[in-house]
C-alpha positions, 0 to 999 in steps of 0.5 A, a space after each residue: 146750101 141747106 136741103 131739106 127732105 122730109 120722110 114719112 115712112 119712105 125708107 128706100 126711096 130716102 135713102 136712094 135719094 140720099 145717096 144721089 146727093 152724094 154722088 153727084 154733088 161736087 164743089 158746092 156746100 151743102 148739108 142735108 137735114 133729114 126731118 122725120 115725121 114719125 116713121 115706123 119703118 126704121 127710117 130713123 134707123 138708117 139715117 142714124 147708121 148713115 151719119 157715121 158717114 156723112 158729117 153734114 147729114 142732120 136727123 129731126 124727130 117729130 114724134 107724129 106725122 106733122 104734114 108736108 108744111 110744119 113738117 119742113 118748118 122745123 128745120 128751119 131753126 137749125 139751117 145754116 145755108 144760104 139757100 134752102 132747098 125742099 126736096 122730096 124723099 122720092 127725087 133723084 138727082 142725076 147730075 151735079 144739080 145744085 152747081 148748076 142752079 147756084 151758077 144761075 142765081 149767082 150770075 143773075 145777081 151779078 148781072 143785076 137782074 130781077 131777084 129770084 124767090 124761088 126756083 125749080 128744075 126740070 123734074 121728070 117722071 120714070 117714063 121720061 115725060 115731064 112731070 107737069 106739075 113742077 110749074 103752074 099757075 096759080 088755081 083761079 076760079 077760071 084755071 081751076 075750072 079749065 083744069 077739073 073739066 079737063 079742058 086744058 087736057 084737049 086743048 094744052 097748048 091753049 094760052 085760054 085753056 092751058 095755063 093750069 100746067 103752063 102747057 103753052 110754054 117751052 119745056 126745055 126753055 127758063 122762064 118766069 112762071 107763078 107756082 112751083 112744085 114743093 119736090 124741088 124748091 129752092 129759096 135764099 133762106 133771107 126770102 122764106 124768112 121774109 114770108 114765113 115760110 109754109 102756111 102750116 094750115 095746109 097739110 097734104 096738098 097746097 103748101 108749095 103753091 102757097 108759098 109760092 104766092 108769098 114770095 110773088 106777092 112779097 116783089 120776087 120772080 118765082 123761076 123755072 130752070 130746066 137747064 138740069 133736071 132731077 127725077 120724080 118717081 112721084 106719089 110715095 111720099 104722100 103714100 099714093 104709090 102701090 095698089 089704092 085698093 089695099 088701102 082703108 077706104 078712110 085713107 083713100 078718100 083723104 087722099 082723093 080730097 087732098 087737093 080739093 080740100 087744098 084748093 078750097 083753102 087756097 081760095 079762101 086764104 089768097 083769092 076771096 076778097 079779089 072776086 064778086 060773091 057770085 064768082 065765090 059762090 059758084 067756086 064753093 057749089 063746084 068744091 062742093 060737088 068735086 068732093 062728093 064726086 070723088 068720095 063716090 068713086 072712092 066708096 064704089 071702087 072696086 
C-alpha cells in the first residue's frame, strides 16, 4: 500500500499526521511518499530529519506549488503499492485504519462481489460531527442548486433535497455513494491507472469529485466505509484555517471561487453534452452570479 500526502506549507500538522501512521499502522505494508509543493516553511526539513528513522518514508520536491492534482500525480512514477492511498496532511489516524479497509476490499474479492474503484472512511471534524463532505453525489444542475440555495440545509434527510451530502443515508452504515473527498481516498493503483489518475485542469477544488466520476463511468463502485474513521481537522492544507482576514484580499477571493470555479469546469468537462442548452444556460447565469456574490462578500468583509 502507497500513501500519499501532499504538503503545502502544512508543517505540524504533516507531521502529527505522520506520526499517527506510524502509531497506529501494524501488520499492513505500507510506505508513505511525502510530495512537497514548494514549502517555505521547513517542511522539507523535517521529513528529511525524519527518513533517518523511517525507511519507508519517500520525499518528492516540486519547486512550486503545483495544485492539489498534479501535485499527487507526481508520485505516481515511483509508488510501488498496490493500493494507492490520497491523504491530506491534516487527517489523523486513531486506529489501525489501513488493516481495516484492506480487510474489506480483500473479502469483497473474495466473495466475488462488485469491484471497488475507490474507497473512503468515516472522517470526522474536531467537534466530533461528521465531516459531510466525505461522500457526495455528484453536483448536477439540480443538487448543485439544492446545495447553493441552502435547500438541502432545511430539508437534509430530503432524498429531493438532500442528495448533495447524501444526508438520507446512514452515517454508521457502508454503502455505495458517487463521490468521495480526496482527505481519504483510496484506489488499487491498476484502477487510477486505468483512468489517469487527477485531471491536472483542476487546481484547489474538484479534483476528487473528478476522479471519482472516472472510476463510476470506467464500471466501478466508489464505497463509503465507516466501519473506522480518521479525523479531518479541515481547511489547513487549502490555507483556510486561521483569521480570513489577515489575509490578502487577492487570496481570499481565489479561495472564496474555488469551488465555484471547480464546479463550472466539472459541468463543463463531465455533464455539458448530457443536458438542453437552456438547462446550460441557466447553470452558467447562476455561476456567474455566485461569483459575483462572493467576490463582494469578500471585497466588503470587514
Amino acid at each position: 500500500m502507497s500513501v500519499i500526502v501532499l504538503n503545502y506549507n502544512t508543517k505540524k500538522v504533516l507531521l502529527d499526521c505522520l506520526e499517527s501512521i506510524y502509531e497506529y499502522t501494524r501488520d499492513v505494508s505500507f510506505e508513505v511518499v511525502v510530495v512537497d509543493n514548494g514549502s517555505t516553511d521547513s517542511s522539507v526539513d523535517a521529513i528529511r530529519d525524519m527518513q533517518n528513522e523511517r525507511r519507508n518514508l519517500r520525499l518528492i520536491e516540486n519547486k512550486e506549488n503545483l495544485g492539489f492534482a498534479a501535485g499527487n500525480n507526481r508520485a505516481r512514477r515511483v509508488v510501488a503499492g498496490e493500493y494507492v492511498l490520497f491523504l491530506n496532511s491534516d487527517t489523523l489516524l486513531t486506529e489501525n485504519t489501513f488493516k481495516k479497509v484492506l480487510g474489506y476490499i480483500k473479502n469483497r474479492v473474495m466473495k466475488k462481489r462488485s469491484e471497488i474503484g475507490a474507497m473512503t472512511v468515516k472522517q470526522v471534524l474536531l467537534n466530533g460531527k461528521l465531516d459531510k463532505d466525505c461522500r457526495r453525489s455528484f453536483p448536477t444542475p439540480w443538487v448543485a442548486l439544492t446545495h447553493f440555495s441552502g435547500l438541502d440545509r432545511f430539508f437534509p434527510k430530503s432524498r429531493l433535497f438532500g442528495r448533495y451530502w447524501c444526508g438520507y443515508l446512514s452515517e454508521d452504515e457502508v454503502q455505495v455513494v458517487e463521490a468521495l473527498q480526496g482527505s481519504f481516498f483510496l484506489s488499487p493503483k491498476k484502477v487510477l491507472d486505468e483512468v489517469g489518475w487527477f485531471d491536472e485542469d483542476y487546481f484547489l477544488n474538484g479534483e476528487d469529485i473528478d476522479l471519482s466520476w472516472k472510476i463510476k463511468e470506467a464500471g466501478y463502485i466508489n464505497v463509503y466505509y465507516p466501519k473506522t474513521r480518521i479525523i479531518h481537522i479541515k481547511g489547513v492544507t487549502k490555507g483556510k484555517k486561521g483569521s480570513r482576514t489577515k489575509q490578502p484580499l487577492e487570496k481570499r477571493i481565489k479561495y472564496a471561487l474555488a469551488g465555484v470555479d471547480a464546479m463550472e469546469l466539472f459541468y463543463k468537462k463531465r455533464l455539458f453534452k448530457n443536458y438542453p442548452r437552456y438547462i446550460t444556460w441557466l447553470v452558467v447565469v447562476g455561476i456567474r452570479l455566485m461569483k459575483m456574490t462572493r467576490v463582494m462578500q469578500e471585497i466588503l468583509r470587514p
